[in-house]
C-alpha positions, 0 to 999 in steps of 0.5 A: 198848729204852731206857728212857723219862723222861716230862717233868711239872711233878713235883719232879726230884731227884737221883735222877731225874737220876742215873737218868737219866744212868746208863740213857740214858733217853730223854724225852717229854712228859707229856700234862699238859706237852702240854697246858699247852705248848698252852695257854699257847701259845694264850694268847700268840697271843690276847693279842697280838691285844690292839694296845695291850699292849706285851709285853718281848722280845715286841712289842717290842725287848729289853734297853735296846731295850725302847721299840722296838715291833715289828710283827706280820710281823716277830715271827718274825723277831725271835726268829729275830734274837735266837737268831742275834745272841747265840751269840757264845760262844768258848772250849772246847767244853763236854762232851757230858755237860753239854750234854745235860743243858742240853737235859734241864733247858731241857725241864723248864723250858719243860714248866710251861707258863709260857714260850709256846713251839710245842709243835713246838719243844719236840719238836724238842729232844726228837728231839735229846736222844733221838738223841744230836745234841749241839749246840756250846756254848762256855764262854764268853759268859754273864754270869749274868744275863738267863739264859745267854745265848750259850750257850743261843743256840748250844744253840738255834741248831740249831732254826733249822737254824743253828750246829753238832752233834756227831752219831755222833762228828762235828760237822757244820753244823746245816743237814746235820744236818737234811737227814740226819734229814729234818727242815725248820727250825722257824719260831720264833714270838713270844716263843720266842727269848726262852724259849730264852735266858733261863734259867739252864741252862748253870750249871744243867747245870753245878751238876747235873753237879758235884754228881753228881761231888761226891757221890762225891767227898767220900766217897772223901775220907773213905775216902783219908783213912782209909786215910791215918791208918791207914798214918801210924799215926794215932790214932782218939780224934779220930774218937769220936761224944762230940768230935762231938756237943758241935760238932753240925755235921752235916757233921762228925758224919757224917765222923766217924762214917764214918772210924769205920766204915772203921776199926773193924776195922783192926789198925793202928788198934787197936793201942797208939802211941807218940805222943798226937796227929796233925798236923791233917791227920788229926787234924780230918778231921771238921771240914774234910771236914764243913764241905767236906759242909755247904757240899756240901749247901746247894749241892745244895739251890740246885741242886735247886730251880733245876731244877724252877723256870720262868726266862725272861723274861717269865713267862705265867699263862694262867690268872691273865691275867697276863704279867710282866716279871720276874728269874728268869732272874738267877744270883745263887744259883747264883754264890753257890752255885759259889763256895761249892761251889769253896772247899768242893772246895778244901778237900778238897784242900788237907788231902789233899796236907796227908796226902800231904806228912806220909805222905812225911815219914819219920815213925813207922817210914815211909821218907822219900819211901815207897821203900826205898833214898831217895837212890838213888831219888827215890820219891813226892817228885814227885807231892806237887809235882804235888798241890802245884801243883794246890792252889794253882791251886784257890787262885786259881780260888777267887777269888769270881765273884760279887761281880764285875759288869759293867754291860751293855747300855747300864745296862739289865742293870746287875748281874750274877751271873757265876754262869756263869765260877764254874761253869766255875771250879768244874768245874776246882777238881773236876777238880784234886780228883779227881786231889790225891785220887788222888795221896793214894791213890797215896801213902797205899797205897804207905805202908799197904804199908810196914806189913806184915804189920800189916793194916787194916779189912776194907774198907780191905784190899779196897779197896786190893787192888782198886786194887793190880790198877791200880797196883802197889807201887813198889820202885824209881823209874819213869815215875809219870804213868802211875801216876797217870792209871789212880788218877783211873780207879780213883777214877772207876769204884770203887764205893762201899759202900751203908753210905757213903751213910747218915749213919752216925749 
């Protein structure tokens, strides 16, 4: 039996998401989120029996129609309009993975009881997240700003018994999808359509997934890098706690004392060079992967507050008799915060291909290109293009979304975050890294193999014999792609040691 997550107005971390994610829990309500979806629901009704209150997107039209006031028959209809009228999404179809976690994370944000929804809509969002119906969001169509708004149209829209799910591994229309459950349409009521659209959970989704990835990530950047300056023959003098601590960047700090840590038992590294210092590849890994792991963590903390905030529009205080007109709904911080996390992955790959192209070079007893007989063989040469190629498009996705805007809805909407084109920019700089990563890893252990007998640290050697049960050492040329695919699985499977989640300090 699956495990349950009661949704509460408690603080979700990252944990919680991790748990969440990796034991397919299914979700409830809390009875406290209950009864604040109840009662603020009861509030609206009884504010909107008060003829004179002009409420936005309520009573009234929305964006630069909000003088248009809207009878009472027609309030239904007008939530009902707005769903349908914004899913104009294109593009790819989002993944599965991180349109779950938009239904998770809009259930957390409609349980504070701030945003007058039915709690019947709620729980149909629920029975959705709990039996794996996948509504059809595309990438495109959000401004980051006034929320997501055409993505959340199309995560909405099955509600209504409109757009598409993907449902046991088929997308089908919504309105089947329905029949088949045996469930009828929910009537959305006043102000819900503006509740599941305003807000910010397609970037949000977006930032939680590429955290979770990123978290991994930048630690097996430390490990690949060590195993890398470990088969160069590098020296571990840049790596002491003293060089550190007089440049107290935390993010270095840390880095440095991980590689240390990987390497202190190596042969290799404590054996006596010939040479008194490395090319800036190896030798500044804890500057460049620290400061990649500073910007990680501002990244994560815009991130974690945005999932436990309130961010539709209007926002009610049942309590505070208050309804305000307001901006939460606005991604600033979180185009902020994808720009800064795409430099930051960038980075990590353009040092790692850095290794990658001076492990090919020839230098320090390594043969050119990591094969014995070059010329004959074109060996690693090729994968260092590949690489190449990807740092360079991550260059260009690192072009700022967010200091672009433009103007919408007749000047109504007249800045805005592009905060949803930088999560998607984002998530393709992650994907790029993955593999520059794997192709270091492809190089750096084909190198490490060349120093034979000579061993490195324990765990580097149980590493690598782990990855040596997937790729093997390459003696003569051969179909490399391969090669490459089953190291990003490698990468993405491989466990990481409990002592590489501590500081190390």
């Amino acid at each position: 039996m699956a495990q349950k997550h009661c949704i509460s107005n408690e603080v979700i971390d990252w944990k919680v998401i991790g748990d969440l994610l990796d034991q397919e829990k299914v979700l409830e309500l809390s009875d406290n989120s209950k009864e604040r979806i109840i009662r603020c629901r009861k509030y609206l009704d009884s504010r909107l029996t008060h003829k004179t209150d002009s409420l936005y997107g309520i009573n009234t039209g929305f964006g630069s129609l909000y003088n248009k006031v809207i009878s009472d028959a027609d309030l239904g209809l007008l939530q009902k309009n707005l769903v349908m009228s914004h899913a104009c999404g294109v593009g790819e179809q989002i993944p599965d993975e991180i349109t779950k976690l938009m239904l998770f994370l809009k259930l957390q944000s409609l349980s504070y009881g701030n945003s007058g929804v039915q709690l019947e809509t709620v729980q149909r969002l629920i029975d959705f997240y709990n039996n794996d119906i996948v509504p059809v969001v595309y990438q495109y169509g959000s401004l980051g700003a006034s929320g997501d708004l055409a993505p959340l149209a199309h995560l909405s829209l099955p509600l209504i018994g409109m757009g598409e799910v993907r449902m046991n591994g088929e997308i089908l229309p919504s309105s089947q999808m329905l029949s088949r459950m045996g469930w009828e349409p929910v009537e959305l009521q006043s102000k819900e359509g503006l509740a599941l659209l305003n807000g910010t959970q397609f970037m949000s989704a977006y930032g939680v997934h590429l955290c979770l990835r990123v978290f991994k990530l930048s630690k097996l950047a430390d490990i690949i890098g060590a195993i890398s300056l470990d088969a160069f023959d590098g020296r571990i003098e840049p790596f002491h706690d003293l060089i550190q601590q007089i440049r107290p960047h935390q993010g270095q700090i840390s880095t440095a004392a991980r590689v240390r840590w990987l390497l202190s038992d190596s042969e290799l590294m404590n054996r006596k060079k010939g040479h008194v210092q490395d090319p800036y590849s190896f030798r500044c890994i804890p500057q460049v992967h620290g400061a990649s792991k500073d910007s990680i963590d501002y990244v994560a903390y815009v991130f974690q507050n945005e999932i436990n905030s309130v961010t539709d529009n209007p926002t009610i205080f049942p309590e505070e008799d208050l309804i305000i007109s307001a901006g939460n709904f606005h991604g600033q911080p979180l185009a902020l915060a994808f720009d800064n996390l795409a430099i930051a992955l960038s980075e990590l790959g353009n040092i790692s291909e850095r290794r990658t192209y001076q492990l090919l070079s020839g230098a320090r007893q390594l043969p050119p290109f990591l094969v014995a007989n070059p010329g004959l063989n074109s060996g690693f040469m090729i994968p260092q293009y590949t690489a190449a190629s990807m740092v360079s498009h991550n260059k260009q996705l690192c072009t700022p979304s967010s200091v672009d805007s433009i103007e919408s809805s007749q000047g109504q909407e007249d800045h805005v975050s592009m905060g949803a084109n930088g999560a998607v920019k984002a998530y393709k700089v992650m994907e790029n890294l993955e593999r520059i990563l794997a192709i270091e890893l492809y190089n750096a252990a084909q190198a490490l193999d060349f120093r034979r007998p000579a061993k490195s640290s324990a765990y580097i050697e149980n590493f690598v014999a782990a990855y040596r049960e997937r790729v093997s050492f390459i003696d003569d040329d051969k179909v490399m792609y391969e090669d490459i695919n089953r190291t990003v699985d490698f990468l993405r499977e491989v466990e990481i040691h409990p002592e590489l989640d501590k500081d190390l300090l």
